[in-house]
DRENSETI-623986 format. One record per residue (C-alpha): x, z, y; residue number from 1; residue in one letter. Coordinates in Angstrom, 1 decimal, m for minus. Layout:
# residues N
REC;X;Z;Y;NUM;A
...
# end
This chain:
# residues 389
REC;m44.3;13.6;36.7;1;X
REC;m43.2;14.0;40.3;2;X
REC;m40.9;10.7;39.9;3;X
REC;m43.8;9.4;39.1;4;X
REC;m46.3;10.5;42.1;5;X
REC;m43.6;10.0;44.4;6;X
REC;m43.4;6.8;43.7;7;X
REC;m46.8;6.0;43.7;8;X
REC;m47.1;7.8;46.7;9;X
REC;m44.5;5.3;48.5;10;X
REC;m45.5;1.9;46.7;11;X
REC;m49.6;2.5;46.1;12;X
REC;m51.9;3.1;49.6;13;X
REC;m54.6;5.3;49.5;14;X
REC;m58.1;3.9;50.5;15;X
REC;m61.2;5.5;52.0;16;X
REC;m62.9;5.1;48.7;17;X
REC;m60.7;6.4;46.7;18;X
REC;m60.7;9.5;48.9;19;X
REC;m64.5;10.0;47.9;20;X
REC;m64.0;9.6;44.5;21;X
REC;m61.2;11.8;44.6;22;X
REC;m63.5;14.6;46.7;23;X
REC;m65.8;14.1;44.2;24;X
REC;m64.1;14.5;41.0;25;X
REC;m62.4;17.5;42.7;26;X
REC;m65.7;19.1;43.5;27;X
REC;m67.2;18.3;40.4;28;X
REC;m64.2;20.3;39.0;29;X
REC;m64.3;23.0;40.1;30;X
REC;m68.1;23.4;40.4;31;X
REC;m68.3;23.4;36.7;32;X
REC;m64.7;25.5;36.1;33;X
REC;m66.7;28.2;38.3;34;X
REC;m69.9;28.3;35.9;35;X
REC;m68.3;28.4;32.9;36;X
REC;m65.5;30.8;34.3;37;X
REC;m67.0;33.6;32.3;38;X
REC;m66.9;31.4;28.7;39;X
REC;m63.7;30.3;29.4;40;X
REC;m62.2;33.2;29.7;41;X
REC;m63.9;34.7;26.9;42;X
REC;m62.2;31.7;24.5;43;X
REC;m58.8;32.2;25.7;44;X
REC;m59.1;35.5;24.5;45;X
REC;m60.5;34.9;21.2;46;X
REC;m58.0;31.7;21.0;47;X
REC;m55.4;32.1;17.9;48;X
REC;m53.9;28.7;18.5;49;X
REC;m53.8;25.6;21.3;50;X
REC;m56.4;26.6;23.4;51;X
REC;m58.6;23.2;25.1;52;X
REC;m60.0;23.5;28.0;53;X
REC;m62.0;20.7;29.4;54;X
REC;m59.9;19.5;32.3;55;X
REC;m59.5;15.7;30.5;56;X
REC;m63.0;15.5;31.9;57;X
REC;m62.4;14.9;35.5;58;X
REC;m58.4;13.5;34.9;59;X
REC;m59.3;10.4;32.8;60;X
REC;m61.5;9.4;35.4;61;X
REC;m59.1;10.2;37.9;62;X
REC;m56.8;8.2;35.8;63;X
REC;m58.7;5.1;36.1;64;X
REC;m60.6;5.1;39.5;65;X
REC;m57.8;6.8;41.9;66;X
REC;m53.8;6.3;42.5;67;X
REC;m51.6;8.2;40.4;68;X
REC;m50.8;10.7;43.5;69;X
REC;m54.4;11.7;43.8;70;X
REC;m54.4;12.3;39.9;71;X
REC;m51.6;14.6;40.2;72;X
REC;m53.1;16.2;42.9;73;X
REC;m56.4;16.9;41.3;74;X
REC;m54.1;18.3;37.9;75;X
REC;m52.4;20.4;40.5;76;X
REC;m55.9;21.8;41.7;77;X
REC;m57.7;22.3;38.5;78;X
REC;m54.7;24.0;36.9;79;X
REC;m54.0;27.0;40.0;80;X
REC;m57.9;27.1;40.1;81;X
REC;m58.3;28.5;36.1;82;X
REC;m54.9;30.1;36.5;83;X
REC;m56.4;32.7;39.2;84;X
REC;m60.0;32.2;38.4;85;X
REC;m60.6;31.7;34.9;86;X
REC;m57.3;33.2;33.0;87;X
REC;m56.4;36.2;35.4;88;X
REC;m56.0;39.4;34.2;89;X
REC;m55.5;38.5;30.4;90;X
REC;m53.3;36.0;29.5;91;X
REC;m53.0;34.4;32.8;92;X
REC;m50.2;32.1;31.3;93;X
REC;m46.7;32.6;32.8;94;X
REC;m45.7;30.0;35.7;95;X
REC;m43.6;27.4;33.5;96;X
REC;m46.7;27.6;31.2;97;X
REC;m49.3;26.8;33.6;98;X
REC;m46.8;24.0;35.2;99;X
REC;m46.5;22.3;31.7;100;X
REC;m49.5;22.5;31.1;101;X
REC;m50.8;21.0;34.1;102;X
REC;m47.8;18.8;33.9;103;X
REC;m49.2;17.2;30.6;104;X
REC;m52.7;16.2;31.7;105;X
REC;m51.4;14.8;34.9;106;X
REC;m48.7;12.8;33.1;107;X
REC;m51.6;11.7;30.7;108;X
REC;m53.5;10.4;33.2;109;X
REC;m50.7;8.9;34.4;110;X
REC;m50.8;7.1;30.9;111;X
REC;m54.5;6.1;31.3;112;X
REC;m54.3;4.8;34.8;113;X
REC;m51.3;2.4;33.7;114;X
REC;m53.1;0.9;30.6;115;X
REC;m56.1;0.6;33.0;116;X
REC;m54.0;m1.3;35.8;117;X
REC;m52.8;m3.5;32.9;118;X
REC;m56.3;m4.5;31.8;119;X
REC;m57.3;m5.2;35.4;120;X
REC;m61.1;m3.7;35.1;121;X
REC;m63.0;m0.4;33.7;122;X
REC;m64.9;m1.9;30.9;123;X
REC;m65.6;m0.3;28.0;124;X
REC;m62.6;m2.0;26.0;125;X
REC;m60.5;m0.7;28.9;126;X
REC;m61.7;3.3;29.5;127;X
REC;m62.0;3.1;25.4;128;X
REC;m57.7;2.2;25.5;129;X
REC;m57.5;4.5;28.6;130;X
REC;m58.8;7.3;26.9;131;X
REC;m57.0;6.8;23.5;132;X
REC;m53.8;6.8;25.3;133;X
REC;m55.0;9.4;27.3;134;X
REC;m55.1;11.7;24.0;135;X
REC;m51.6;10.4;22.3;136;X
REC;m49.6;11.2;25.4;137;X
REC;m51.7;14.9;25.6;138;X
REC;m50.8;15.2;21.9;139;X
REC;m47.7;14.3;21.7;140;X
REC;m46.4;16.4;24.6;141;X
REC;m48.3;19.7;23.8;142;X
REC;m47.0;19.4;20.8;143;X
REC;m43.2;18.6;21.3;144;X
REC;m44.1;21.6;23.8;145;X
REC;m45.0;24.1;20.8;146;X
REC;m42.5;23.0;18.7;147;X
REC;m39.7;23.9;21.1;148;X
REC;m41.2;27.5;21.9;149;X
REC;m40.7;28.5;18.6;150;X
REC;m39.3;25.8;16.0;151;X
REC;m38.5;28.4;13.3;152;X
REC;m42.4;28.8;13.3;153;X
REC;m43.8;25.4;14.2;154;X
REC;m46.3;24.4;11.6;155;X
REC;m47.9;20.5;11.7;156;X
REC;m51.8;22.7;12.9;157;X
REC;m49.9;25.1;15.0;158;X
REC;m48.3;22.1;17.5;159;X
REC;m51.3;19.5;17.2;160;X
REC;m54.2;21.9;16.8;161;X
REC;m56.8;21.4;13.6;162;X
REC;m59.6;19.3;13.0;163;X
REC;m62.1;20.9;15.2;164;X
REC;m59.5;21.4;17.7;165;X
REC;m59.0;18.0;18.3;166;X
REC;m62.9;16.9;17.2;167;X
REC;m63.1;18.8;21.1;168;X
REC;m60.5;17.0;23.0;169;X
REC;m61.9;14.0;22.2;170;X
REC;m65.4;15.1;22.9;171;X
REC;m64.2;15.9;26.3;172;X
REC;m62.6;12.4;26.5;173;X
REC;m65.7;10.7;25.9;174;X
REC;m68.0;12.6;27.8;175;X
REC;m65.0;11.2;31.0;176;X
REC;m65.3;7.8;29.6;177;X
REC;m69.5;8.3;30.2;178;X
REC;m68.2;9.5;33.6;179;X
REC;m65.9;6.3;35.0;180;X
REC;m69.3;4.5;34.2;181;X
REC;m71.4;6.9;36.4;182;X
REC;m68.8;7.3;39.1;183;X
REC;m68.7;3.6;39.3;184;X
REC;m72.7;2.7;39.4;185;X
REC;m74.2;5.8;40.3;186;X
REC;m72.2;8.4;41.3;187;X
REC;m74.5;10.9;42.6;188;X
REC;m76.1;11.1;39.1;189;X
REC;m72.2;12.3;38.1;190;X
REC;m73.8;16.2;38.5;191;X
REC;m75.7;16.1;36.1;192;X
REC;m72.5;16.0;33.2;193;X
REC;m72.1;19.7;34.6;194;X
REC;m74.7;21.4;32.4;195;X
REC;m74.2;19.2;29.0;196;X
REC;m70.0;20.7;29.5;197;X
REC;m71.5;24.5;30.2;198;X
REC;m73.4;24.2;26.6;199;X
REC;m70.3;22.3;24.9;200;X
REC;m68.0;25.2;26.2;201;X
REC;m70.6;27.7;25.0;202;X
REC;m71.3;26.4;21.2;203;X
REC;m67.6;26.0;21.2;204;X
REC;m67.4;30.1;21.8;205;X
REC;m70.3;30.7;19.3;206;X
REC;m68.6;28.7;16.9;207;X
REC;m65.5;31.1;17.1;208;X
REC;m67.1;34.0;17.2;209;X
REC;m68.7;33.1;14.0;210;X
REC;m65.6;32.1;12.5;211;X
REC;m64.0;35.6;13.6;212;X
REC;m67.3;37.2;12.2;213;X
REC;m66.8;36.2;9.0;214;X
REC;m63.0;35.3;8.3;215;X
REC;m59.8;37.6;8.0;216;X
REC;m57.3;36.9;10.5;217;X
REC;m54.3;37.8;9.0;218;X
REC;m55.2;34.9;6.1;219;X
REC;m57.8;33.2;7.5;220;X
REC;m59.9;33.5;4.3;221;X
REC;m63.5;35.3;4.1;222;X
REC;m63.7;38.9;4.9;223;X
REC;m65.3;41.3;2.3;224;X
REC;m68.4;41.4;3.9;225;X
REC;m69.2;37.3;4.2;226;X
REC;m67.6;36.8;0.5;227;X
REC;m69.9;39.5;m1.2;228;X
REC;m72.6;37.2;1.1;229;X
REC;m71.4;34.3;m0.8;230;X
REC;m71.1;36.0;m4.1;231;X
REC;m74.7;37.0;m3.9;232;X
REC;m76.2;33.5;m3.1;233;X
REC;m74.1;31.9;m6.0;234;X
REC;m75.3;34.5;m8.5;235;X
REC;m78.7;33.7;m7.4;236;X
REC;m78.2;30.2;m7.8;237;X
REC;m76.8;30.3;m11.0;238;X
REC;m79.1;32.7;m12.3;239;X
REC;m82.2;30.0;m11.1;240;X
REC;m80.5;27.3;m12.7;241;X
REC;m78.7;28.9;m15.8;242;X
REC;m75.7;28.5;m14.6;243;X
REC;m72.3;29.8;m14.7;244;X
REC;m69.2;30.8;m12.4;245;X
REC;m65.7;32.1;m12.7;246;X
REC;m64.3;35.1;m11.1;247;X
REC;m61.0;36.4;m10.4;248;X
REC;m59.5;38.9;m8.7;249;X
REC;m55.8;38.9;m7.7;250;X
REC;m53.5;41.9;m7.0;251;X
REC;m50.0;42.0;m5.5;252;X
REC;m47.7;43.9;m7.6;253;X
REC;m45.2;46.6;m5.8;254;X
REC;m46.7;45.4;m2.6;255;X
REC;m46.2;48.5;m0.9;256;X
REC;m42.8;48.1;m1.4;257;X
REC;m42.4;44.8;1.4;258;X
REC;m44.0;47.1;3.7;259;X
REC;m41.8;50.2;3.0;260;X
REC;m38.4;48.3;3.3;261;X
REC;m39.3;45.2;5.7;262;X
REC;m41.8;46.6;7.7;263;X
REC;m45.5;45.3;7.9;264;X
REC;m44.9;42.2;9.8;265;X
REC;m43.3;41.1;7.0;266;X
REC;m45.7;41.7;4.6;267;X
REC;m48.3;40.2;6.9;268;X
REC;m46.4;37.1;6.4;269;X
REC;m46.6;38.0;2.7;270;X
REC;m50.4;37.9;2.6;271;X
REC;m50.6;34.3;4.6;272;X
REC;m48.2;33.0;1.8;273;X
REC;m50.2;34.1;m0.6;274;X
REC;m53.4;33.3;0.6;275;X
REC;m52.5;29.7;1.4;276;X
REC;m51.4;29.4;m2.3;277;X
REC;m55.0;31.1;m3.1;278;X
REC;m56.6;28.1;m0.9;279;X
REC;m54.9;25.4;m2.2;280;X
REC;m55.0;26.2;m6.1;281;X
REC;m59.0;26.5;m5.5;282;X
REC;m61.8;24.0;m4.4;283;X
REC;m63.1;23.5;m1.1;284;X
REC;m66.5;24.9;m2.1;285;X
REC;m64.9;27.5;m4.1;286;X
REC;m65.4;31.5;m1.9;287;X
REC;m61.7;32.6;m1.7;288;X
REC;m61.8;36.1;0.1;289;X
REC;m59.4;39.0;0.9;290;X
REC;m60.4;42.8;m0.2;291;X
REC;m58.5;44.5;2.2;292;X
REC;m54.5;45.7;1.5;293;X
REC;m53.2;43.4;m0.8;294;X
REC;m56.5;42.3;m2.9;295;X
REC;m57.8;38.1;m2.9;296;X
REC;m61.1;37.2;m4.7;297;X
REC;m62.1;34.0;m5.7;298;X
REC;m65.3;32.6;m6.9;299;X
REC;m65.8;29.5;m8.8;300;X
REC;m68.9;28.1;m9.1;301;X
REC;m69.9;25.9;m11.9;302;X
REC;m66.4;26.9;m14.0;303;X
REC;m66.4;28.3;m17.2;304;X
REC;m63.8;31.6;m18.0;305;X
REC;m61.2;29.2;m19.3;306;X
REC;m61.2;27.0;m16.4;307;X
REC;m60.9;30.2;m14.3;308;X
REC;m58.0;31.2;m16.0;309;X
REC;m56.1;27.9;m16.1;310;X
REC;m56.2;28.5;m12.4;311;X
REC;m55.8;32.0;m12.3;312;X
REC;m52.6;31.1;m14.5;313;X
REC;m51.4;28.3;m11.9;314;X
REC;m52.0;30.6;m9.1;315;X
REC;m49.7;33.4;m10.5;316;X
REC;m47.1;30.7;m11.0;317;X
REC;m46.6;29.4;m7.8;318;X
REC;m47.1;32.6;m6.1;319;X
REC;m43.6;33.9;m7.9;320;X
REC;m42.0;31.0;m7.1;321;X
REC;m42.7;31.6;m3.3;322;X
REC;m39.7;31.9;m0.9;323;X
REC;m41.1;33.6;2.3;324;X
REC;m38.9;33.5;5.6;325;X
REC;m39.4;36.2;7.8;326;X
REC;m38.1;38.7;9.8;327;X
REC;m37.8;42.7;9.6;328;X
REC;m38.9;45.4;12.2;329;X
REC;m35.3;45.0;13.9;330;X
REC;m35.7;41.5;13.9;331;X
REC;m33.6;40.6;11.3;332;X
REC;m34.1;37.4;9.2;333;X
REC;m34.7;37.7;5.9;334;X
REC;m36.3;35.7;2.4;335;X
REC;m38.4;37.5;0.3;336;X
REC;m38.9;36.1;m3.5;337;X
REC;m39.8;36.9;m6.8;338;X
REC;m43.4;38.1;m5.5;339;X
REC;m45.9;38.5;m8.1;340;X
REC;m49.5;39.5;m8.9;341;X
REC;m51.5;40.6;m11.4;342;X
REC;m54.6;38.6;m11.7;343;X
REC;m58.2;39.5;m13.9;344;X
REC;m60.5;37.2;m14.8;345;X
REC;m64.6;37.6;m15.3;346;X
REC;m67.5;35.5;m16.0;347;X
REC;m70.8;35.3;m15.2;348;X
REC;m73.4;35.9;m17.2;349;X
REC;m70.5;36.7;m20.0;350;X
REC;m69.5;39.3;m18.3;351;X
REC;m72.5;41.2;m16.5;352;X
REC;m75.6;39.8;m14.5;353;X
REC;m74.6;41.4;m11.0;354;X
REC;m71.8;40.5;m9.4;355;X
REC;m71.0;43.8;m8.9;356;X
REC;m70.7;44.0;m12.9;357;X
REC;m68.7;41.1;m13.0;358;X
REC;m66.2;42.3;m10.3;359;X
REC;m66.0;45.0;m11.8;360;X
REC;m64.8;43.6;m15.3;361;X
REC;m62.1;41.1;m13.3;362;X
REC;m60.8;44.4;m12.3;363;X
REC;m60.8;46.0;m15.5;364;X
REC;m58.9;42.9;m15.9;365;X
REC;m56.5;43.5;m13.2;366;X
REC;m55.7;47.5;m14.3;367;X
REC;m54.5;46.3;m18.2;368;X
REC;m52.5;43.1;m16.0;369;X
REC;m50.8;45.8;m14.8;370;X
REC;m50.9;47.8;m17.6;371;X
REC;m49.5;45.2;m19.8;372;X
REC;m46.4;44.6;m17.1;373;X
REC;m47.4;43.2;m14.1;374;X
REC;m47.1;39.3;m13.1;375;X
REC;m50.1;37.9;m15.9;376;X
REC;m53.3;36.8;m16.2;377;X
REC;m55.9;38.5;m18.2;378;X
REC;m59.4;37.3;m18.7;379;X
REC;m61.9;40.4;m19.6;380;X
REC;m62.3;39.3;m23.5;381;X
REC;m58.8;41.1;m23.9;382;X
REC;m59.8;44.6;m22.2;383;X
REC;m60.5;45.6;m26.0;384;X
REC;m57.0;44.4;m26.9;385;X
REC;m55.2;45.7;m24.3;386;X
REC;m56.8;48.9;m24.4;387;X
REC;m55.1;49.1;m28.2;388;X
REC;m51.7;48.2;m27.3;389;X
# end
C-alpha cells in the first residue's frame, strides 16, 4: 500500500478538482461516522464475527474520482477517526489491527481506481467492475487476514463473514456506486446519502439485537424462550389444520464429565459440535433449540413419529462419531470422541394436545434412553416396554 501511494504520489499530479472531491468525500465521511458514532459502537460490541463498517462508501468513490494518494489518505482519515471516535474505550482494536484494516480498504480502492483507469470513463459498466473488484480484493485480504490470526480455528463463515454479512458490504458498495454518479453530476445533492446510511447502520443493529434476543450464543440455535414461541404457533397450526409434527428431545450422556476433566471451554466446544450436527440432520424450517446445560429440542413440522425417529436415529449416529479438537483449561490440545446422547421422541396429537404434554413424553422418552443404556433412540410408544424391562 505505501509502494503504491508513493508511486502514485511521484508519477500521478494532483489537480484542483480532485482536491474538492477529495474535501468532499472526506467531509462527507466523517459527517456521517459522527452521527452514527453511537450505532457503531453499539455493533462492535454486539459483533461475534467480521464486523463491516461502512467505510467502502466514500473509498470506492475515492477509488474512481481521485489519485490513488488521496485514496490512501482518506483510508488513513476515516480509519484514526472510528479508532478514537467510534471504537474507543471497548474494543478500540490494537494498532496493527486498525493499520490492516485500514490497509485493506485503501489497497481496495487501489483495486477499483485501476480497473477504472483501464476502462477510461465512470459508466455504469465501469463503477459496476470497480465495485466488484472493489469487494474480491476486500474479501480476499480480510480473509487471508483471519485465517492467519488463528488457522487452527479458521472456519470458511469465520474469514469471509455469512450471508448477511456480505448481503451488507455490498449494500454499502452500491449505495458508493449511486455516489460516483452524484459526485460527478450533482455533487451537492451527495448529502443527502448521509441519512439513508444512518437507517442502514441502524436496522443493521436491530437486526442483531433480534438475533441475540432470540438465539443461544454458544450454539447459535433458538433460546428456550423463542423455541417454546415456535412450538406454540406450530401446535396451533397443526391443531387448525389437523395436522401433525415430530418432537425430540436430545440429551448428552456423561456430559458433566467434559466439563469436570477438560474444563468448560471445552465442553462449550462440545455443545457447537453437537448443535451443528443438530442443524444439519434437520430442515431449514424445522425449530432446533437448546434447553440450557446440555439439552437440544427439535421440532418437526408436518413429520410423522417415524420420520422423527429416522432422524432422531441419524442424529445419534453422527454425533458418536464426532472427533472434537480443543483445548483444556491449561491450554493443552486435546480430541474428544466417543460422545453420545440419549434422544426421546414424541408426537403430536399421539402423544398429548399441548406441547407441554408432548415435551413431556419426549422426555419420558429420554429418562428410559438412559435407562435402557445411554447412546439410543426411543420413541414414547416403548415407555410401557421399557418401564417392564
Amino acid at each position: 500500500m505505501l509502494a503504491w501511494t508513493t508511486a502514485a504520489t511521484l508519477t500521478i499530479p494532483v489537480t484542483l478538482a480532485n482536491l474538492g472531491t477529495f474535501a468532499l468525500l472526506t467531509a462527507l465521511a466523517v459527517t456521517q461516522t459522527e452521527v452514527s458514532r453511537r450505532i457503531e459502537r453499539q455493533r462492535r460490541i454486539l459483533s461475534n464475527g467480521p464486523h463491516v463498517n461502512m467505510t467502502s462508501v466514500w473509498l470506492l468513490p475515492a477509488g474512481l474520482l481521485v489519485p490513488p494518494q488521496l485514496v490512501a489518505v482518506l483510508g488513513t482519515v476515516l480509519y484514526v477517526y472510528l479508532a478514537f471516535r467510534s471504537w474507543s474505550g471497548f474494543r478500540p482494536g490494537e494498532f496493527h489491527r486498525v493499520a490492516a484494516n485500514a490497509t485493506t480498504m485503501i489497497l481496495s480502492g487501489f483495486a477499483a481506481n485501476f480497473v477504472a483507469d483501464a476502462l477510461h470513463g465512470h459508466g455504469m459498466t465501469a463503477v459496476a467492475l470497480a465495485a466488484t473488484a472493489f469487494f474480491a480484493t476486500n474479501t480476499a485480504l480480510t480473509g487471508l487476514g483471519l485465517y492467519l490470526a488463528a488457522p487452527e480455528k479458521a472456519t470458511v463463515e469465520g474469514c469471509l463473514g455469512n450471508m448477511d454479512d456480505n448481503l451488507l458490504e455490498l449494500a454499502t458498495l452500491c449505495v458508493g456506486g449511486l455516489l460516483v454518479m452524484v459526485l460527478t453530476t450533482e455533487p451537492l445533492l451527495s448529502v443527502l446519502v448521509i441519512l439513508p446510511l444512518y437507517v442502514l447502520q441502524r436496522s443493521v443493529l436491530i437486526k442483531r439485537l433480534e438475533e441475540l434476543a432470540t438465539t443461544d450464543q454458544k450454539t447459535q440455535l433458538l433460546n428456550a424462550t423463542t423455541w417454546q414461541d415456535g412450538a406454540q404457533r406450530e401446535i396451533s397450526r397443526a391443531q387448525r389444520e389437523n395436522g401433525s409434527f415430530g418432537a425430540m428431545m436430545i440429551d448428552l450422556d456423561h456430559f458433566k464429565r467434559i466439563n469436570d476433566t477438560y474444563g468448560h471451554l471445552a465442553g462449550d466446544d462440545v455443545l457447537k459440535a453437537v448443535a451443528a450436527v443438530v442443524k444439519q440432520e434437520t430442515r431449514a424450517h424445522d425449530l432446533v433449540g437448546r434447553f440450557g446445560g446440555e439439552e437440544f429440542v427439535a421440532l418437526l413440522p408436518a413429520t410423522s413419529k417415524e420420520d422423527a425417529i429416522v432422524t432422531a436415529e441419524r442424529i445419534r449416529q453422527r454425533v458418536s462419531e464426532l472427533v472434537i479438537s480443543t483445548k483444556t483449561n491449561e491450554g493443552a490440545a486435546v480430541d474428544i470422541e466417543r460422545q453420545t446422547a440419549s434422544i426421546g421422541v414424541a408426537a403430536y396429537p399421539l402423544d398429548g394436545s399441548s406441547i407441554e404434554e408432548v415435551m413431556s413424553s419426549a422426555d419420558a422418552a429420554v429418562y428410559a434412553a438412559k435407562h435402557g443404556g445411554r447412546n439410543r433412540v426411543v420413541g414414547s410408544v416403548a415407555l410401557p416396554e421399557m418401564a417392564v424391562a
